[in-house]
C-alpha positions as CSV (number, residue, x, y, z in Angstrom):
1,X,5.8,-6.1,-97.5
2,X,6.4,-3.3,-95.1
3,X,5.5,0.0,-96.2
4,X,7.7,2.6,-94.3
5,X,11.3,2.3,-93.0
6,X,13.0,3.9,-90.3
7,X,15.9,3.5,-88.1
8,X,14.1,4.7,-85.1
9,X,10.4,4.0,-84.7
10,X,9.5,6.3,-81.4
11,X,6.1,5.5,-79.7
12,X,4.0,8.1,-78.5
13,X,4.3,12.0,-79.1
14,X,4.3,12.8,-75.2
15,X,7.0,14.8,-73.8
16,X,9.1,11.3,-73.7
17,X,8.3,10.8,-77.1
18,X,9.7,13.7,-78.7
19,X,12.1,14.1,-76.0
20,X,14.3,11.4,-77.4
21,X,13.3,12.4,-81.5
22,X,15.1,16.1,-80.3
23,X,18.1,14.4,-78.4
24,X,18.8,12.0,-80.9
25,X,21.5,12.9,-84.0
26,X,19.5,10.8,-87.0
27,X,17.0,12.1,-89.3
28,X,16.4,8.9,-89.8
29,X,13.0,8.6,-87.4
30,X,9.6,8.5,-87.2
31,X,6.9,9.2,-84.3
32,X,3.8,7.7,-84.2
33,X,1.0,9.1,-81.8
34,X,-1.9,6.7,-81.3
35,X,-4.2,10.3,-80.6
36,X,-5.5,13.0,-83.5
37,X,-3.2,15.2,-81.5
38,X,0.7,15.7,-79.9
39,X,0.9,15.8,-76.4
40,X,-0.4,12.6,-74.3
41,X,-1.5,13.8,-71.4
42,X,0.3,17.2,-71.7
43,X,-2.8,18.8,-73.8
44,X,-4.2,22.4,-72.8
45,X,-7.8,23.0,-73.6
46,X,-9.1,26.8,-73.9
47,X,-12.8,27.4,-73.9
48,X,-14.6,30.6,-72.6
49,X,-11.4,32.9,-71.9
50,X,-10.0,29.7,-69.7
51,X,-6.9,28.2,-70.2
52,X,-6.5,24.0,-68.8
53,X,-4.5,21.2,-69.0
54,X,-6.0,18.0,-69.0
55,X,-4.7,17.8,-65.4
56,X,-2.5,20.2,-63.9
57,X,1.3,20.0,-65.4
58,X,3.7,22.3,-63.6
59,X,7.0,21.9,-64.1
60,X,9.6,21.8,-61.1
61,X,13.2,22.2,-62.7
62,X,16.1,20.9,-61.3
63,X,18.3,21.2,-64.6
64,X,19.1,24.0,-66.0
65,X,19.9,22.8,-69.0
66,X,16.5,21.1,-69.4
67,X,14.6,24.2,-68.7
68,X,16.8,26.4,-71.3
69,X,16.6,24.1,-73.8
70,X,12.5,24.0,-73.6
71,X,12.5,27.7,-73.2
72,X,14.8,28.7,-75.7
73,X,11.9,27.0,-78.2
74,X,9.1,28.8,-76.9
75,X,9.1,31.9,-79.1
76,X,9.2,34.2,-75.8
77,X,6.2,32.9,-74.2
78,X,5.5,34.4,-71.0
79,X,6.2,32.2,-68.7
80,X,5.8,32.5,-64.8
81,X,7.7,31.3,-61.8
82,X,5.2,30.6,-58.9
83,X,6.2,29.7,-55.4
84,X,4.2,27.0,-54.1
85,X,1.5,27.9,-51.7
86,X,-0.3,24.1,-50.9
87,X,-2.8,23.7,-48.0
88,X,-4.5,20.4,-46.3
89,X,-8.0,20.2,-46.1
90,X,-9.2,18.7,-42.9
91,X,-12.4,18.8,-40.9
92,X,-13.1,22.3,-41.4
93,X,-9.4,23.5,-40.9
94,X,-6.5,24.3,-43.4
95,X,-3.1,22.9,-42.8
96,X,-0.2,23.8,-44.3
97,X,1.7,21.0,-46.8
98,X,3.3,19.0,-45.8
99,X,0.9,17.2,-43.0
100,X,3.2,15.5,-41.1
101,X,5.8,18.5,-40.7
102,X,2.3,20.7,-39.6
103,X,1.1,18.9,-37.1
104,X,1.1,21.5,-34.1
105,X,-1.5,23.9,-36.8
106,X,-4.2,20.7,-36.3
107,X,-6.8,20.9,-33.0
108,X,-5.2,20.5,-29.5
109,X,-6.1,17.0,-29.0
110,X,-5.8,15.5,-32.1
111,X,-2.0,17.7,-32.0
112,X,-1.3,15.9,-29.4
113,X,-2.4,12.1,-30.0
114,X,-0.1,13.3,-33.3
115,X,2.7,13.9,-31.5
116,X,2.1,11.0,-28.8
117,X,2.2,8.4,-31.9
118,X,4.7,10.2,-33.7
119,X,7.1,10.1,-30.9
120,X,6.1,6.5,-29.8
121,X,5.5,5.1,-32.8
122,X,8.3,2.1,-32.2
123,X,6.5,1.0,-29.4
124,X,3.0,0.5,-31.8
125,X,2.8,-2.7,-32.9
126,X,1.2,-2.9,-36.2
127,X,0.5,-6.3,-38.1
128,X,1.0,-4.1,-41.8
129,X,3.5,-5.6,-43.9
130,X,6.6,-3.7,-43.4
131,X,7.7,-3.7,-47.0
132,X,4.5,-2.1,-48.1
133,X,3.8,1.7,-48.4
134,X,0.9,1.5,-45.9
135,X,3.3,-0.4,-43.3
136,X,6.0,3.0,-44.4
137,X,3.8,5.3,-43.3
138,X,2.7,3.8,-39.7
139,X,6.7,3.0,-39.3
140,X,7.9,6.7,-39.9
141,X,5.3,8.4,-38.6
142,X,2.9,6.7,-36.0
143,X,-0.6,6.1,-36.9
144,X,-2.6,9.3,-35.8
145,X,-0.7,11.3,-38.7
146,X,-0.8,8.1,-41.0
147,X,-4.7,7.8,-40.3
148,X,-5.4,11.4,-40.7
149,X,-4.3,12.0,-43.9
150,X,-1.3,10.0,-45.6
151,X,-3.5,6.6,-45.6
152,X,-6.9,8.3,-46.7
153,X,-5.5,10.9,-49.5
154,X,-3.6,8.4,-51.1
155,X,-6.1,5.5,-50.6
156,X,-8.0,8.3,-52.8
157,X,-5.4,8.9,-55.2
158,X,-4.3,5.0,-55.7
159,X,-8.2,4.0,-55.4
160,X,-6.4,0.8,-53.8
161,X,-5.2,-0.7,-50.5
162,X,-1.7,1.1,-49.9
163,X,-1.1,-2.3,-48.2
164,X,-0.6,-3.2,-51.6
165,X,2.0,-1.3,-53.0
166,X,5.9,-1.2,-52.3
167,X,7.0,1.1,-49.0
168,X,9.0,3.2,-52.0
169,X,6.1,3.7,-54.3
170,X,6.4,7.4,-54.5
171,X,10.2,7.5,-54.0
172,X,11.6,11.3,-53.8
173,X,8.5,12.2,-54.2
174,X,7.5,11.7,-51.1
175,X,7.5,14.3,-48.3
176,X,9.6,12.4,-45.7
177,X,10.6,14.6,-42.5
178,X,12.5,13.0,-39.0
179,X,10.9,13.9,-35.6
180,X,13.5,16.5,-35.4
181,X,12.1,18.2,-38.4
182,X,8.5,18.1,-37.4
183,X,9.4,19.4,-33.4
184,X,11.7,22.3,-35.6
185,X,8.9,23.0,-38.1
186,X,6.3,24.6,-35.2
187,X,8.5,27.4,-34.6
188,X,10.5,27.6,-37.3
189,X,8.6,26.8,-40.4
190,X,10.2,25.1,-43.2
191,X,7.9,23.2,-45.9
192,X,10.7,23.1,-48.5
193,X,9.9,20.0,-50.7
194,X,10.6,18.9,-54.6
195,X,8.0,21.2,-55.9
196,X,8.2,24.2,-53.7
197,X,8.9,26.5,-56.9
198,X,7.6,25.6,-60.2
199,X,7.1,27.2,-63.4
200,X,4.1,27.3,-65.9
201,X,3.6,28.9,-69.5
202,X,0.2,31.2,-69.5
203,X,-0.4,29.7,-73.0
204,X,-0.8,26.4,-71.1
205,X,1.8,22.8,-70.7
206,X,1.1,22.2,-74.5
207,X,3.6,25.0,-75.1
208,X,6.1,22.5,-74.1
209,X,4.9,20.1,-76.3
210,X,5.0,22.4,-78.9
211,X,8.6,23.5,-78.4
212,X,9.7,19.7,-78.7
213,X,7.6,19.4,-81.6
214,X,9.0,22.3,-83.3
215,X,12.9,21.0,-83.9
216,X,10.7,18.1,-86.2
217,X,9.8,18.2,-89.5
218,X,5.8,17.7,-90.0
219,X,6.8,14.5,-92.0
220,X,8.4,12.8,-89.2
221,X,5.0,12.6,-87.1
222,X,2.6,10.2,-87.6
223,X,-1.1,11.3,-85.7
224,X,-4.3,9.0,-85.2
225,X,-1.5,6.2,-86.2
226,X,-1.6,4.0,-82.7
227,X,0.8,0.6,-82.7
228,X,-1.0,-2.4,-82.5
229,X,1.4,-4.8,-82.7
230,X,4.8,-5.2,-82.6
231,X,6.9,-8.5,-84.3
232,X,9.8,-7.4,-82.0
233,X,12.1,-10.7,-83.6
234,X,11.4,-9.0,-87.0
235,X,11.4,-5.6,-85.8
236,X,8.2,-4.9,-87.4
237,X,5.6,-2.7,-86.2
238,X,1.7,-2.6,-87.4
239,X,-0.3,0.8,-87.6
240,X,-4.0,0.3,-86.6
241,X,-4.6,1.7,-90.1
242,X,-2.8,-1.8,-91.4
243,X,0.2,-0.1,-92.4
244,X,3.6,-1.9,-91.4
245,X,7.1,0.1,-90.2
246,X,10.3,-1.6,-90.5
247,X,12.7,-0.2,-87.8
248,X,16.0,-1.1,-86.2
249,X,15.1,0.6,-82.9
250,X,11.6,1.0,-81.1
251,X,11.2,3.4,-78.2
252,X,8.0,3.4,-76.4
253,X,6.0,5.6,-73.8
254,X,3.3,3.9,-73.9
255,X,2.4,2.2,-70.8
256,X,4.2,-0.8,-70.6
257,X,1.2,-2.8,-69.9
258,X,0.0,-2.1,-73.2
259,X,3.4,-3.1,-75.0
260,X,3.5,-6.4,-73.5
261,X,0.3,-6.8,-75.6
262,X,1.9,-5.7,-78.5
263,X,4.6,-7.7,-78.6
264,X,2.5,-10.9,-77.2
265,X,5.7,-11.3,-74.3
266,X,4.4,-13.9,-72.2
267,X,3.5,-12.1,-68.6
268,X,1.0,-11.8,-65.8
269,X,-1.2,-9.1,-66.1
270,X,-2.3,-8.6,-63.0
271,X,0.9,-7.8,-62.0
272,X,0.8,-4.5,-63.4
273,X,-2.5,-2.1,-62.2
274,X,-3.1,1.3,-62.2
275,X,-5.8,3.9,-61.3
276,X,-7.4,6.4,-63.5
277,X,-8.3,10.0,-62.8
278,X,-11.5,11.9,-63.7
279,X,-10.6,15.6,-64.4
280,X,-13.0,18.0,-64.4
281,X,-11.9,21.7,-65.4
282,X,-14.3,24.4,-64.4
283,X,-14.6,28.5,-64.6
284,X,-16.4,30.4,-62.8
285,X,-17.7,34.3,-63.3
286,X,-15.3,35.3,-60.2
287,X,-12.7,34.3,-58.1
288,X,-12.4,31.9,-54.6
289,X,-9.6,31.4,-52.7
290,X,-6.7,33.7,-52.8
291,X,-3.1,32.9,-53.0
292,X,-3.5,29.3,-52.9
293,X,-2.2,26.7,-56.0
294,X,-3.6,23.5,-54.7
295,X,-5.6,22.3,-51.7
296,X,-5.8,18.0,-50.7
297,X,-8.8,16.9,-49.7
298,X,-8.1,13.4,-47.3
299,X,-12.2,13.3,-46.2
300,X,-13.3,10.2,-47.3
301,X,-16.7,11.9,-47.9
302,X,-15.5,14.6,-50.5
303,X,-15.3,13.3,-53.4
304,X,-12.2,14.3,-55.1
305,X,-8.8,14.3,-54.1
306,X,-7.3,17.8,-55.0
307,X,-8.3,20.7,-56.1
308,X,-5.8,23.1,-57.8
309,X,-6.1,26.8,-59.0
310,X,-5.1,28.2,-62.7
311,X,-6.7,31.6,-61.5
312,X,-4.0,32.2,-58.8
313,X,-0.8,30.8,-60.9
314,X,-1.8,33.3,-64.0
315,X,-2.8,36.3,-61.9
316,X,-7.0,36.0,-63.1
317,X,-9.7,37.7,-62.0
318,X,-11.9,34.5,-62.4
319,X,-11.4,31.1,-60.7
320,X,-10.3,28.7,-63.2
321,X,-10.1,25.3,-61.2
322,X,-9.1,21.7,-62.1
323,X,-10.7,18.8,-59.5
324,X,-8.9,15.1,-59.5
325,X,-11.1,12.4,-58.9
326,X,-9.4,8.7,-58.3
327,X,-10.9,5.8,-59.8
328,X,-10.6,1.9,-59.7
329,X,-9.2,1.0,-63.6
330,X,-12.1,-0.7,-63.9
331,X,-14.7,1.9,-63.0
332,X,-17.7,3.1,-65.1
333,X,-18.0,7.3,-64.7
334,X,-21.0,8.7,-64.6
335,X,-19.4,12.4,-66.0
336,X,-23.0,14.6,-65.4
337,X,-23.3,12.7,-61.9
338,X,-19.7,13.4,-60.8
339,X,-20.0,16.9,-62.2
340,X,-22.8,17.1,-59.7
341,X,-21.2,16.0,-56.5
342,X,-18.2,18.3,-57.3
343,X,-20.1,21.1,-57.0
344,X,-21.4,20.5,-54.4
345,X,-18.3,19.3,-52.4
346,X,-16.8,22.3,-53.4
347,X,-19.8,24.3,-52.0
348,X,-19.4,22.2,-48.9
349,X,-15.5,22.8,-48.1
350,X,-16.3,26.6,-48.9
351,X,-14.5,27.0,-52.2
352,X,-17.3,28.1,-53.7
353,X,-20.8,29.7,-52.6
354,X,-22.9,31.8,-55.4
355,X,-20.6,31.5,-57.9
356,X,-21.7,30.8,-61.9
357,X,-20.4,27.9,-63.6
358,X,-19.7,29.3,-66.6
359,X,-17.5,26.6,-68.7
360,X,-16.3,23.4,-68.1
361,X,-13.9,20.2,-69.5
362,X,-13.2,16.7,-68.2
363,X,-11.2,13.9,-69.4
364,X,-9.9,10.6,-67.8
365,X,-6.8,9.5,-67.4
366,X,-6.1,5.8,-67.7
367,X,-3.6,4.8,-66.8
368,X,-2.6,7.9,-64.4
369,X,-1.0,6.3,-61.3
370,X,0.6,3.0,-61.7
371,X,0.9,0.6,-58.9
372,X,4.3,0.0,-58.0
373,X,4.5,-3.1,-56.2
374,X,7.7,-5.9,-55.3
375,X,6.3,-7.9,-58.6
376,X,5.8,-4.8,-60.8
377,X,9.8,-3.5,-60.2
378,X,10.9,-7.2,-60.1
379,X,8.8,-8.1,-63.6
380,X,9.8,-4.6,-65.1
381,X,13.0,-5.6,-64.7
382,X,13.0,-8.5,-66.3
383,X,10.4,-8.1,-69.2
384,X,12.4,-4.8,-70.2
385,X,15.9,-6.4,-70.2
386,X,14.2,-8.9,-72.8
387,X,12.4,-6.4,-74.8
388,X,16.1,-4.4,-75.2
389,X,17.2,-7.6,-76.8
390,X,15.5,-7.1,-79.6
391,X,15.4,-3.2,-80.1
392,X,12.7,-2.4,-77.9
393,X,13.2,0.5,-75.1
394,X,10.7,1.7,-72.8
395,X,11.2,4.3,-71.1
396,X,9.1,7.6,-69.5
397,X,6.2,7.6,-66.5
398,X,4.2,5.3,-68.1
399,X,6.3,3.1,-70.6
400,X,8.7,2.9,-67.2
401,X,6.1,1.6,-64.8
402,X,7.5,4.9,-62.4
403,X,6.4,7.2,-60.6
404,X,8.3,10.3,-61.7
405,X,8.5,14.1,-63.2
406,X,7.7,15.3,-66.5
407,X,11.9,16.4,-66.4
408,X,12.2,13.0,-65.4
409,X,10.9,12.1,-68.6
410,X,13.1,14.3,-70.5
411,X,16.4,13.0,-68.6
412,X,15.7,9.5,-69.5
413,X,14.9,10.6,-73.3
414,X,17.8,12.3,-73.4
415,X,20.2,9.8,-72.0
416,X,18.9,7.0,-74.0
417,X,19.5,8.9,-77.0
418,X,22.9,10.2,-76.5
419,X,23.7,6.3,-75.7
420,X,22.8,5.6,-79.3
421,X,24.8,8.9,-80.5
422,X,27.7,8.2,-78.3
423,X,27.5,4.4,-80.3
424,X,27.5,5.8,-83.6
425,X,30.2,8.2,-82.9
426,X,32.3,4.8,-81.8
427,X,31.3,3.5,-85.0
428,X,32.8,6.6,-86.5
């Protein structure tokens, strides 16, 4: 016998999650959140008078309507509206983002073996797979500004051979700029991109969260209540307390590796990888760099990836920084021994010199990037178009296989909810 009922059984209480449960017109719904706590990835952590995600979340909005709707539930929380200052760190210098439209800021000679490839880059011959992001990146921009930074910072970020993954893998959000742009860009700067404005509440991302969470009643969320399996014929989902949910509908942002397993849908996993991300969060007695929100780190001997600063987006008088490390999936972390070399890379690139450590936070993030690949879009497809045959819709970063936006997220909620009210309206 199952034990609960609903019409829609929603999986995960991300921004995805309770997205859809605030789009859709039924009371009739439950969420379930694997986690003691709302928010996937979107959680905020406060210790010592600093305030952190558990990586940085800014949001870049392109609807309107999206942002109003969030802020409207926010119970006037401040919130700023930052324009984006992001630098490249490289040998020594700083380089404004994007690399490849900055290319005249680098030394003379590597400027002009830049240029020399980016111009002649046709003429390279280059035995990458074209179709792969790795053979993208020598195609579009010659192999001097691919070697320099696009192949090692994302080598860090994936922690895989870009060789690897599909020549889209990052989509729109990828900085792409013609050699027009780039000649254009050294006297007439322009570093406009998808992000160059984004806004951030000083409470921290899980003010979002909370605003979603807000339009539910406390009844309709189920915490520390992960899915472990799924009879998607029967439409019956088991709690990993033992306790079984009829539904008629089930949407999932959980990663859709993870549902396969649920449901026991015959696939290849190795088709779908990912990375994970070690996060440290640290706060130090004063601050570091001014004015900047982000720096990228392509060294292969630095340890992390990025760097990005909460001081300078909420106006402190304390640096209050969060440090992305990229990891294999598979990887054991060593959390005091990473703290460690952090520390000490950051001493090395000069972001910090005397300063006191005086809290700190990590988490990892696994999944964080998926690997999109030919296979993964091409099984996606398919395993998803069979999984809607019986209910089953998943959807968001993660339950999408995707690289995408957290308004992404909210977009795709949204429409698949108002598919089901513009159904029962028909019905109507």
């Amino acid at each position: 016998m199952t034990e609960l009922q609903t019409r829609f059984l929603v999986v995960g209480a991300g921004m995805t999650g309770l997205g859809f449960a605030n789009f859709i017109d039924d009371d009739d719904l439950l969420v379930v959140e694997r986690e003691p706590d709302i928010g996937g990835w979107c959680k905020t952590v406060r210790r010592s008078g600093f305030v952190w995600d558990y990586s940085g979340h800014f949001f870049h909005f392109k609807n309107p309507d999206i942002e109003a709707y969030l802020r409207h539930r926010m119970h006037s929380e401040e919130i700023v509206t930052v324009e984006k200052n992001s630098l490249i760190h490289l040998d020594g210098h700083l380089i404004d983002f994007p690399f490849q439209k900055n290319i005249h800021q680098l030394p003379k000679e590597q400027f002009i073996d830049a240029l020399y490839d980016l111009y002649f880059r046709s003429e390279q011959t280059d035995e990458l797979c074209p179709d792969s992001f790795q053979g993208m990146l020598f195609e579009k921009f010659g192999r001097t500004i691919s070697e320099l930074f696009l192949i090692p910072y994302n080598e860090k970020l994936y922690a895989c051979d870009l060789a690897t993954l599909d020549r889209d893998a990052m989509g729109r959000f990828f900085p792409y700029a013609d050699l027009e742009e780039i000649i254009r860009n050294m006297r007439r700067p322009d570093n406009e991109s998808y992000n160059s404005s984004f806004t951030y509440p000083l409470g921290g991302a899980i003010r979002y969260i909370e605003a979603l969470a807000s339009e539910l009643p406390d009844e309709q969320i189920i915490t520390d209540a992960g899915v472990v399996d799924i009879a998607a014929q029967r439409r019956i989902a088991t709690l990993a307390d033992g306790r079984r949910v009829s539904y008629e509908h089930l949407i999932s942002s959980a990663p859709f590796d993870r549902l396969l397993k649920m449901t026991g849908l015959s696939h290849d996993p190795s088709v779908f990888t990912s990375n994970k991300v070690l996060v440290f969060n640290l706060g130090f007695d004063k601050k570091g760099p001014d004015g900047v929100h982000w720096i990228y780190f392509p060294e292969r001997e630095i340890s992390f990836y990025r760097a990005g600063f909460y001081d300078n987006i909420m106006g402190a008088d304390r640096m209050s920084l969060y440090v992305e490390i990229g990891l294999e999936s598979g990887a054991s972390v060593d959390v005091a021994a990473s703290r460690r070399q952090v520390l000490d890379d950051l001493s090395r690139v000069g972001v910090i010199d005397d300063h006191e450590l005086l809290a700190h936070h990590h988490v990892v993030l696994d999944p964080a990037y998926v690997h999109i690949t030919k296979e993964s879009k091409r099984s996606f497809e398919q395993l998803s178009s069979t999984l809607r045959c019986v209910g089953i819709h998943s959807i968001g970063r993660y339950g999408g296989w995707t690289y995408c936006s957290i308004e992404d997220n909210l977009i795709e909620a949204r429409n698949l909810a108002e598919h089901f009210n513009r159904l029962d309206q028909s019905d109507h």
